[in-house]
C-alpha positions in Angstrom: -5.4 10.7 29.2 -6.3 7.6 27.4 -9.5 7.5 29.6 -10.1 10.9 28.7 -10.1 10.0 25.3 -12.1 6.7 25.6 -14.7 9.1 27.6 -15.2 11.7 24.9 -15.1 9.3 22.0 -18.1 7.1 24.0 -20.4 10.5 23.8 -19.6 11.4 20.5 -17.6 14.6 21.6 -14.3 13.7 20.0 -14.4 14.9 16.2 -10.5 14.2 15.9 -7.6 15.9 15.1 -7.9 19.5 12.9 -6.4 19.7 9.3 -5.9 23.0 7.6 -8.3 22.2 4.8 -11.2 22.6 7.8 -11.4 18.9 8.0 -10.6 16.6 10.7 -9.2 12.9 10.8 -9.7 10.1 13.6 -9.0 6.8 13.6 -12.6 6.4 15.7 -14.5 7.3 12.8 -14.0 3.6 10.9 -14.3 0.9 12.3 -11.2 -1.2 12.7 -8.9 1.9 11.1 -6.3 2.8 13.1 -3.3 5.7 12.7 -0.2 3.9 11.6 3.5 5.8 12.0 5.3 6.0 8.7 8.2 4.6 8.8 10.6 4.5 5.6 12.7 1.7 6.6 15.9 3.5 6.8 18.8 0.7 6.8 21.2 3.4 8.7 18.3 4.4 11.2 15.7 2.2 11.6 13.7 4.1 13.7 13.1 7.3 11.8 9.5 8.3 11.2 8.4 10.3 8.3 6.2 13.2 8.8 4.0 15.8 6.8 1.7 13.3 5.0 0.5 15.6 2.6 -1.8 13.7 -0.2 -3.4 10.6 -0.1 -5.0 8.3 -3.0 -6.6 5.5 -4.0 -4.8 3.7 -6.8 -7.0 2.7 -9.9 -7.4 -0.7 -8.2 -9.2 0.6 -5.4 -7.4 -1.5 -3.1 -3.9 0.1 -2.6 -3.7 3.0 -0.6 -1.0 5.8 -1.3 0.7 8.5 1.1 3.1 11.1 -0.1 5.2 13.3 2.5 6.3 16.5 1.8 9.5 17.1 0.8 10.4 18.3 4.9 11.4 15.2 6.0 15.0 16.2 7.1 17.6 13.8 8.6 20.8 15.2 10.8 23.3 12.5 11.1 25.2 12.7 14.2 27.4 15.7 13.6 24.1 18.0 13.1 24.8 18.0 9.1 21.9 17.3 6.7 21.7 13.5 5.7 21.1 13.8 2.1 20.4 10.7 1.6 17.6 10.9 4.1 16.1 13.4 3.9 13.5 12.8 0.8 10.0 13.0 0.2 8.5 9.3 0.5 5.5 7.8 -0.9 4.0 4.9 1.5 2.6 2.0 -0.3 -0.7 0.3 1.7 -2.2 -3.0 0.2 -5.2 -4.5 0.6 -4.4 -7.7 2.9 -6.0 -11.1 0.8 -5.3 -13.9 3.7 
């Protein structure tokens, strides 16, 4: 599949991934940009990824990048209840890197 991908990207046939708003998003499109999971750094489950991005935005520095979820991030602890602490909206914090 990864070929596949590779293949269409190389002709200019892959236009990425569909969004409601009738745009689309790759991580082929800029050079160097990649999709990153968004993980909230749970201490009671470390590897929990957020979902539902919903908004992103440039802060007024222009160099920090935020990402709001929606608020359907839901957590089921190991009896199948609702995690309450968990489950939360998150907003994702992206700095420019200055080494």
């Amino acid at each position: 599949m990864k070929y596949y991908f590779s293949l269409l990207i190389a002709l200019g046939l892959y236009a990425g991934e569909s969004l409601p708003t009738n745009f689309s998003i790759s991580p082929y499109k800029a050079k160097g940009s990649v999709f990153m999971n968004l993980n909230p750094q749970l201490q009671h489950r470390p590897s929990y990824l957020a979902g539902q991005a919903v908004s992103i935005q440039f802060a007024h520095d222009k160099n920090t990048l935020l990402i709001l979820t929606s608020g359907y991030n839901r957590v089921h602890n190991t009896t199948e209840s609702l995690d309450i602490n968990a489950s939360n909206e998150y907003v994702f914090i992206y700095g420019e890197s200055k080494t």
